[in-house]
PyMOL Python script that loads the backbone (N, CA, C, O; Angstrom):
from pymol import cmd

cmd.read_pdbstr("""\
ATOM      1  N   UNK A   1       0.836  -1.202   0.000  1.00  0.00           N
ATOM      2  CA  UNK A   1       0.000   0.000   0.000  1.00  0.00           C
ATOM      3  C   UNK A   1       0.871   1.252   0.000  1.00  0.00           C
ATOM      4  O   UNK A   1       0.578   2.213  -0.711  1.00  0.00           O
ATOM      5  N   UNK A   2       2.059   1.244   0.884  1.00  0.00           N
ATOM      6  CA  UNK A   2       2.900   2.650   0.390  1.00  0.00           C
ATOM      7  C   UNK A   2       3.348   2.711  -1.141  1.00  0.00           C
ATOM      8  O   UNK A   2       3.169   3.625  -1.947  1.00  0.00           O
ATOM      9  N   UNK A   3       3.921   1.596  -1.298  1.00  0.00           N
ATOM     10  CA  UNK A   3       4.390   1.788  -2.585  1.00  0.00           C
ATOM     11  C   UNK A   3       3.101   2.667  -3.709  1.00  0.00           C
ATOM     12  O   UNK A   3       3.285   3.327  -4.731  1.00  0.00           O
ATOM     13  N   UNK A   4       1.951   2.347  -3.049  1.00  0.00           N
ATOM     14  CA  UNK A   4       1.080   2.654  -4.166  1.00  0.00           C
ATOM     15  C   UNK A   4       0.859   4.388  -3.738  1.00  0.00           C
ATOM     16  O   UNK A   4       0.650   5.239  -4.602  1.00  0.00           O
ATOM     17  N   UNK A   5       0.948   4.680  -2.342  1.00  0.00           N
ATOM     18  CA  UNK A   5       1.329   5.876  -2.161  1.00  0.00           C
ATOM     19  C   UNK A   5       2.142   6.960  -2.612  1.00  0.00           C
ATOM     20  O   UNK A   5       1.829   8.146  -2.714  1.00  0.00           O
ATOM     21  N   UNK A   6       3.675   6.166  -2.973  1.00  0.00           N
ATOM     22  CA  UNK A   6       4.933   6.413  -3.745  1.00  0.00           C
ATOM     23  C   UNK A   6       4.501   6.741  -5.017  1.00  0.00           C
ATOM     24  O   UNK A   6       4.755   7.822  -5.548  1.00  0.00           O
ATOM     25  N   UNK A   7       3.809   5.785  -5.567  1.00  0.00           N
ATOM     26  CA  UNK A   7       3.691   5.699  -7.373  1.00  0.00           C
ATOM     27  C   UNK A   7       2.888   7.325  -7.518  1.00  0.00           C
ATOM     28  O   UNK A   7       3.174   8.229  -8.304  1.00  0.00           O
ATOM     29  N   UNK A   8       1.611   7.284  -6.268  1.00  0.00           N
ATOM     30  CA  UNK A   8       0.805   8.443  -7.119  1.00  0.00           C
ATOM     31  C   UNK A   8       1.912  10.294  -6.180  1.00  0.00           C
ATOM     32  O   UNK A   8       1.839  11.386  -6.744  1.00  0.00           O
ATOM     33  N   UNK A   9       2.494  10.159  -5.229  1.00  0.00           N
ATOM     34  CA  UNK A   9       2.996  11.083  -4.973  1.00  0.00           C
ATOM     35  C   UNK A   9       3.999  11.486  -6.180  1.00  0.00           C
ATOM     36  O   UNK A   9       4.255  12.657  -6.461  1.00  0.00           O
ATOM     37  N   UNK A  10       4.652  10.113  -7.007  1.00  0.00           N
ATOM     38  CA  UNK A  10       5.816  10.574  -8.106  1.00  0.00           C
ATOM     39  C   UNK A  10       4.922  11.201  -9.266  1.00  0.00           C
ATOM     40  O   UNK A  10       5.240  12.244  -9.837  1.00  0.00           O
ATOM     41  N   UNK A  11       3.939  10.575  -9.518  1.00  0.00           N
ATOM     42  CA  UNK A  11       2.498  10.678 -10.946  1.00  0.00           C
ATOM     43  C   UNK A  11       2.336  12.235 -10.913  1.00  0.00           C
ATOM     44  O   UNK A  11       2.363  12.939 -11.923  1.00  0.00           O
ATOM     45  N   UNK A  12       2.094  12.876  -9.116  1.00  0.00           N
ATOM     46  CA  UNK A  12       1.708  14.271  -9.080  1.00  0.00           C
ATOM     47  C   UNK A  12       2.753  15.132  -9.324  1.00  0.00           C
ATOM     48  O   UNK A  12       2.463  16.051 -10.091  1.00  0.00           O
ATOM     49  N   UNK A  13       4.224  15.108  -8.778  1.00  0.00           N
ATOM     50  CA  UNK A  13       5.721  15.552  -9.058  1.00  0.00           C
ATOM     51  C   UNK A  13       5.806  15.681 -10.623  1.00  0.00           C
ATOM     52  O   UNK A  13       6.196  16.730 -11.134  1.00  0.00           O
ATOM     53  N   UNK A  14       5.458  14.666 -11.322  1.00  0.00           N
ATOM     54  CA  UNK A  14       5.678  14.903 -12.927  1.00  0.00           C
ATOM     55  C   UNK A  14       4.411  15.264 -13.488  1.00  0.00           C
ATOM     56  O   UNK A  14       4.362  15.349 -14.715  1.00  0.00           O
ATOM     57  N   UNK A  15       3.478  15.470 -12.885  1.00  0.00           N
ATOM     58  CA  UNK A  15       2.274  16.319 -13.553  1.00  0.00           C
ATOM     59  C   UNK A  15       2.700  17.439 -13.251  1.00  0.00           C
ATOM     60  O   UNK A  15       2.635  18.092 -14.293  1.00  0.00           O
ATOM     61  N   UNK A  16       3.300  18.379 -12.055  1.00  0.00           N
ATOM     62  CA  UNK A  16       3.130  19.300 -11.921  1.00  0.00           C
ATOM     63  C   UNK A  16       4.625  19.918 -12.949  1.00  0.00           C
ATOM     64  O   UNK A  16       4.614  21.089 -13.329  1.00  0.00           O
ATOM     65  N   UNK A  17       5.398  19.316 -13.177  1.00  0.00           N
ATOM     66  CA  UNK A  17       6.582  19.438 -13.715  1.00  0.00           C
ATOM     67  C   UNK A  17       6.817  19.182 -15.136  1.00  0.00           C
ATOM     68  O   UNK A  17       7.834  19.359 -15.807  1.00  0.00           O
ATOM     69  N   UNK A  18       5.466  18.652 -15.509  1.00  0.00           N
ATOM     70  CA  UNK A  18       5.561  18.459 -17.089  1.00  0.00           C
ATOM     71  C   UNK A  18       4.646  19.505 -17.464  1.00  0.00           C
ATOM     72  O   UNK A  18       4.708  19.741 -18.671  1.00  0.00           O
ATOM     73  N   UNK A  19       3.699  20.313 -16.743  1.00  0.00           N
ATOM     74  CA  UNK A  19       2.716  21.197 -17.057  1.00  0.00           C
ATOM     75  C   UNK A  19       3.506  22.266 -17.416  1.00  0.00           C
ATOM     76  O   UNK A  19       3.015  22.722 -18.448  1.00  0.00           O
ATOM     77  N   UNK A  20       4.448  22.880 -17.105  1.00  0.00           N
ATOM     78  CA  UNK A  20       5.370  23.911 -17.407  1.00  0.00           C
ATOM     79  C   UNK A  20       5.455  24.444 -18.943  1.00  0.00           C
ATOM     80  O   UNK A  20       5.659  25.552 -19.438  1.00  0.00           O
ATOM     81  N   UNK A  21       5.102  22.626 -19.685  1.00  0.00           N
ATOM     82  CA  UNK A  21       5.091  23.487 -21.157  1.00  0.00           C
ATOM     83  C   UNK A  21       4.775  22.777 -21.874  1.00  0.00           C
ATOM     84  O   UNK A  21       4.988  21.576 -21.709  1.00  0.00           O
ATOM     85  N   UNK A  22       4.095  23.305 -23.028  1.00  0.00           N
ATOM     86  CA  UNK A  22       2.703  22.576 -23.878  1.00  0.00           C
ATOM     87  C   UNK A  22       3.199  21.191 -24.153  1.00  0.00           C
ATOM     88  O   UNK A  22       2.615  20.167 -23.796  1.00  0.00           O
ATOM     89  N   UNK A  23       4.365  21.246 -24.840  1.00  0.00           N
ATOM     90  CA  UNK A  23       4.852  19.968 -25.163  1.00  0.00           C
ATOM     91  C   UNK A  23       5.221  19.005 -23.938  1.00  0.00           C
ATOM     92  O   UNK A  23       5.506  17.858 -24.281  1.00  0.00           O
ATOM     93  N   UNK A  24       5.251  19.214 -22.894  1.00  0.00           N
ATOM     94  CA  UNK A  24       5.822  18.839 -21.505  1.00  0.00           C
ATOM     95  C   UNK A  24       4.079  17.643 -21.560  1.00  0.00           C
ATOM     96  O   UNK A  24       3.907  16.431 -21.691  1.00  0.00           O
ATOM     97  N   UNK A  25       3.287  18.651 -21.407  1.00  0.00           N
ATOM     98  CA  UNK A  25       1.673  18.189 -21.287  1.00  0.00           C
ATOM     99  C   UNK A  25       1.465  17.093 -21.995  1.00  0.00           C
ATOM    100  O   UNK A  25       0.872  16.101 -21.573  1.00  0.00           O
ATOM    101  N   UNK A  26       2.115  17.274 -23.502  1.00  0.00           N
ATOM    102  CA  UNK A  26       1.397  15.947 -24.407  1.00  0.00           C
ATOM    103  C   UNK A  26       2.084  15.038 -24.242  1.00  0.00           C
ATOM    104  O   UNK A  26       1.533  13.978 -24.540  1.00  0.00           O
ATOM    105  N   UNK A  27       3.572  14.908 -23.713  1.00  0.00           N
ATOM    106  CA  UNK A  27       4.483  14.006 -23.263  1.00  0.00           C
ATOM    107  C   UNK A  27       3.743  13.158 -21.915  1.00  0.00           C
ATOM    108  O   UNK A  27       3.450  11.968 -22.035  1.00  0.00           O
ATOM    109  N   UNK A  28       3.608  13.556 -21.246  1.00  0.00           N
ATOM    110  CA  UNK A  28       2.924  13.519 -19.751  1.00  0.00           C
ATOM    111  C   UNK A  28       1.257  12.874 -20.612  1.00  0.00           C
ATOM    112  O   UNK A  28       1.171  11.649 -20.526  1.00  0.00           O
ATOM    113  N   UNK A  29       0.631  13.227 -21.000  1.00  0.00           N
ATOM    114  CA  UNK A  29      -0.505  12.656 -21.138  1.00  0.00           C
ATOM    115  C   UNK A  29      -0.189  11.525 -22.137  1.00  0.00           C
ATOM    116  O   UNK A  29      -0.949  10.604 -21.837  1.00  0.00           O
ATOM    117  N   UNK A  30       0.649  11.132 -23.280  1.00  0.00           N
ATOM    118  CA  UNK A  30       1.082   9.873 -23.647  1.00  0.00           C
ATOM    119  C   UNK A  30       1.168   8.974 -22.422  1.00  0.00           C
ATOM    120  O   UNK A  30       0.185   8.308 -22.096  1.00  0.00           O
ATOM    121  N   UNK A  31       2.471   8.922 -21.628  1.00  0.00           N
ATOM    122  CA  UNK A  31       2.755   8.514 -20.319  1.00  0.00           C
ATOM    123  C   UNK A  31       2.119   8.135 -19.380  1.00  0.00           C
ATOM    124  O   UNK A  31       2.539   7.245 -18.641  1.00  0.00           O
ATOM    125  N   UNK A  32       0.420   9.018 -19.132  1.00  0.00           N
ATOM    126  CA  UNK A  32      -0.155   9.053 -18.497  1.00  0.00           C
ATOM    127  C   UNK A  32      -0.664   7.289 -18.129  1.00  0.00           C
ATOM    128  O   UNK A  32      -0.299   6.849 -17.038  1.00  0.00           O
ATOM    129  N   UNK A  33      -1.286   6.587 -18.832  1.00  0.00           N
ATOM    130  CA  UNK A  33      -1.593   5.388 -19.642  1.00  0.00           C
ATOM    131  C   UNK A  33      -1.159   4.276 -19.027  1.00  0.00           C
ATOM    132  O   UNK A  33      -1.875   3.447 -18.467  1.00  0.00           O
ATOM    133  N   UNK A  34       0.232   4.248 -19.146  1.00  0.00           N
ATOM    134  CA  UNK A  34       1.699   3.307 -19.295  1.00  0.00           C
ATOM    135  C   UNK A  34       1.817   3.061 -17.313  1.00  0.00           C
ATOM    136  O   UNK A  34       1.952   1.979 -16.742  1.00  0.00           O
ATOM    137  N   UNK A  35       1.710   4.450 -16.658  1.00  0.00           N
ATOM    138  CA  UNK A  35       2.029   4.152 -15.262  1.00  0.00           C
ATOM    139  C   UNK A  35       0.800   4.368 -14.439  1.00  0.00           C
ATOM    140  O   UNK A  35       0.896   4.238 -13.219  1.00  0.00           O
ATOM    141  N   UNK A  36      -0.099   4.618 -14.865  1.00  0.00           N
ATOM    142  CA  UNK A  36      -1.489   3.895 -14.479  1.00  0.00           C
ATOM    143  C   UNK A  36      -1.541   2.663 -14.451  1.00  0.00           C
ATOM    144  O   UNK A  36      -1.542   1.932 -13.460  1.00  0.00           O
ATOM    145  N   UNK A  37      -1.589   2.371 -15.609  1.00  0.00           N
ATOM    146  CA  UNK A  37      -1.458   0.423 -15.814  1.00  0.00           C
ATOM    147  C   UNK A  37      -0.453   0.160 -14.786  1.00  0.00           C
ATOM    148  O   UNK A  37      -0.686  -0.669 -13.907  1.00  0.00           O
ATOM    149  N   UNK A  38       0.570   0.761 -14.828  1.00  0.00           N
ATOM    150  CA  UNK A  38       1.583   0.205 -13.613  1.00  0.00           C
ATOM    151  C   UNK A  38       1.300  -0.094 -12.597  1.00  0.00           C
ATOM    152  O   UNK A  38       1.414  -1.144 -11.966  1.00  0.00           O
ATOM    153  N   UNK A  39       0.669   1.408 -12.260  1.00  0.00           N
ATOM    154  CA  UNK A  39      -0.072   1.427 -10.805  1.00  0.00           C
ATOM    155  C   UNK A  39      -0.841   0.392 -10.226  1.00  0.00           C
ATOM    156  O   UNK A  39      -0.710  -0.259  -9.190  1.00  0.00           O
ATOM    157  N   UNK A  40      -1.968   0.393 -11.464  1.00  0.00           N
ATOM    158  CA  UNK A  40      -3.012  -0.939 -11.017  1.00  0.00           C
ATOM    159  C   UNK A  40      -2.191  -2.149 -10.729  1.00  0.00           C
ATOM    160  O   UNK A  40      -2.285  -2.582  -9.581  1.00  0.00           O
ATOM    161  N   UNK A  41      -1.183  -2.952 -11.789  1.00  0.00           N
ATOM    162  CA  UNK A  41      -0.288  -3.921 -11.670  1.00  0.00           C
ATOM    163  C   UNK A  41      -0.386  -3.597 -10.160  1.00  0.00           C
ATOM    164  O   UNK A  41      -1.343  -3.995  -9.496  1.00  0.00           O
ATOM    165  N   UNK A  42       0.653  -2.843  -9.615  1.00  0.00           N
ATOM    166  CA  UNK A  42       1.452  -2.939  -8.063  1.00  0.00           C
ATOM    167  C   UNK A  42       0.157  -2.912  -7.364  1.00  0.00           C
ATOM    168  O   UNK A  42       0.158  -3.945  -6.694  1.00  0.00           O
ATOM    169  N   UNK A  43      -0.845  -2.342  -7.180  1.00  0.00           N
ATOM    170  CA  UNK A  43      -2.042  -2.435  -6.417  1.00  0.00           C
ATOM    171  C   UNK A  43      -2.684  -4.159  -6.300  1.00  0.00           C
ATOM    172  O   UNK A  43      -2.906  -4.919  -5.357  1.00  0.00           O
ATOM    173  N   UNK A  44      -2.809  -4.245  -7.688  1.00  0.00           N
ATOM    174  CA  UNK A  44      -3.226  -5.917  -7.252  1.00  0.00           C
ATOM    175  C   UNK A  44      -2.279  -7.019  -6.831  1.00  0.00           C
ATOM    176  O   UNK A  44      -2.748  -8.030  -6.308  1.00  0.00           O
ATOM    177  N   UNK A  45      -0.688  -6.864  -7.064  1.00  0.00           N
ATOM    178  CA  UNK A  45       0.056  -7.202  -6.642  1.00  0.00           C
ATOM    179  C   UNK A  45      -0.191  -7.314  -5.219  1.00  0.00           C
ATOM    180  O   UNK A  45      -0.270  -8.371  -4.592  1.00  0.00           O
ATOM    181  N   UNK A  46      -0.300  -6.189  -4.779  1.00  0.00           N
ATOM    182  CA  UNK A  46       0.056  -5.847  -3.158  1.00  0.00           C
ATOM    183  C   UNK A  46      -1.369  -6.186  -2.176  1.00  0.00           C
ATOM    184  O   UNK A  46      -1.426  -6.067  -0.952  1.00  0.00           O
ATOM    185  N   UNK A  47      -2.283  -6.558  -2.933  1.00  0.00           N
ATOM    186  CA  UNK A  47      -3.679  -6.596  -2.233  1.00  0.00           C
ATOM    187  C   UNK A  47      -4.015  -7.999  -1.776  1.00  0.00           C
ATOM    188  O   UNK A  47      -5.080  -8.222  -1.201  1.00  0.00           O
TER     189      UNK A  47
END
""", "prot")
cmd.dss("prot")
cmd.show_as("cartoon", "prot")
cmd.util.cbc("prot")
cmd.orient("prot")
């Protein structure tokens, strides 16, 4: 369960850090996808 804490505290660090610039955004919303799925992975992992 921390780890899943970890994943979305890093998710918010690079949202707020990719928003800086347009292209930052569409990078970050590709991405978006990829470590979601991750997320879920480690969540059912850990449950």
């Amino acid at each position: 369960m921390q780890s899943l804490q970890l994943a979305i505290k890093m998710i918010i660090i690079d949202l707020s850090h990719f928003q800086k610039t347009q292209l930052g955004k569409l990078t970050w919303l590709g991405q978006e996808r990829k470590v979601i799925s991750k997320i879920f992975l480690v969540s059912n992992a850990t449950l």
